[in-house]
C-alpha positions, -999 to +999 in steps of 0.1 A: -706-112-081-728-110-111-730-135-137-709-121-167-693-094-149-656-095-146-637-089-117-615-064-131-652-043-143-666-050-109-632-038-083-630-005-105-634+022-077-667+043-081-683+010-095-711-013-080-728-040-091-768-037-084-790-070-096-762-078-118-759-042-139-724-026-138-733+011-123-710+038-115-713+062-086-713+098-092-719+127-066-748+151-073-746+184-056-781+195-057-802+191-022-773+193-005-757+163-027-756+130-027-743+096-045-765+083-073-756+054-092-757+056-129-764+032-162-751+050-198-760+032-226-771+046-261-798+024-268-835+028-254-845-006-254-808-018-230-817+010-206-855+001-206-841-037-201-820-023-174-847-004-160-869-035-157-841-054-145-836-029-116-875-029-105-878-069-101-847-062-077-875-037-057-858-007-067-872+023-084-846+029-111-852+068-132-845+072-168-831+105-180-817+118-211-782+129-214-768+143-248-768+105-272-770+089-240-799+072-220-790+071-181-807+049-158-802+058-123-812+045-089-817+079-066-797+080-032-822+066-005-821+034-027-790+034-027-788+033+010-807+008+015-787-016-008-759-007+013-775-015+042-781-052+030-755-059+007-716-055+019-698-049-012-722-022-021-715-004+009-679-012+009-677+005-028-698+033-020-673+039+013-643+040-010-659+057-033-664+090-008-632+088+008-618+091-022-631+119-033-626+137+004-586+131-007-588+142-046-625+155-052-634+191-061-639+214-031-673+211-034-675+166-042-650+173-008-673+192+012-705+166+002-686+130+003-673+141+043-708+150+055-719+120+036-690+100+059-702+119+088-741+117+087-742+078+076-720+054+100-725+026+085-699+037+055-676+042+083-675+003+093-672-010+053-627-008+054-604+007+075-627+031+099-603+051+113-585+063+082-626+068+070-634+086+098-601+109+102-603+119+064-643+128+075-633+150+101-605+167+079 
């Protein structure tokens, strides 16, 4: 785990912990949809300083405006790729979906089970079989 973040902050579902910044998983629906993980902070310099902090971890971190908030985001194929490498990314990125297959929208439904169903490796991060039958739902 990251230095100075707490257990509690890090096991809340829909959170990940990516080179040590508390981010929170959100589906987008455009392009089909997709997870993105997500910074909010008011302040331009913290989400410039989270920015930077996300590129010397080799990722390519965006910075949007949102209302009084500055997001920072790392896009989906990044995303992945941490995944791939690092297990408790994936495992909360897995748990993430299959939760909202059971209590998302229709549509965060429809996207998190063909997310389930087009990227196996989700399937192997806790309890495949209950992953895999809520997929197929």
């Amino acid at each position: 785990m990251a230095p100075g973040v707490s257990h509690a902050e890090a096991d809340k579902p829909g959170v990940v912990v990516v080179a040590g910044v508390v981010m929170y998983l959100e589906l987008v629906s455009g392009g089909g949809g997709f997870p993105v993980a997500k910074y909010f902070t008011r302040d331009l310099e913290k989400a410039l300083a989270v920015a930077g902090r996300l590129e010397s971890a080799g990722l390519r971190p965006n910075i949007v405006r949102s209302n009084a908030n500055y997001v920072v985001y790392i896009a989906v194929a990044y995303l992945l790729r941490l995944a791939e490498r690092d297990g408790a990314i994936r495992r909360a990125v897995a748990l993430y979906l299959a939760e909202k297959v059971e209590n998302g929208t229709p549509r965060q439904r429809e996207i998190a089970r063909k997310l389930l169903q087009r990227h196996p490796l989700f399937l192997s991060s806790q309890s495949p079989r209950h992953l895999f039958d809520t997929a197929m739902c």
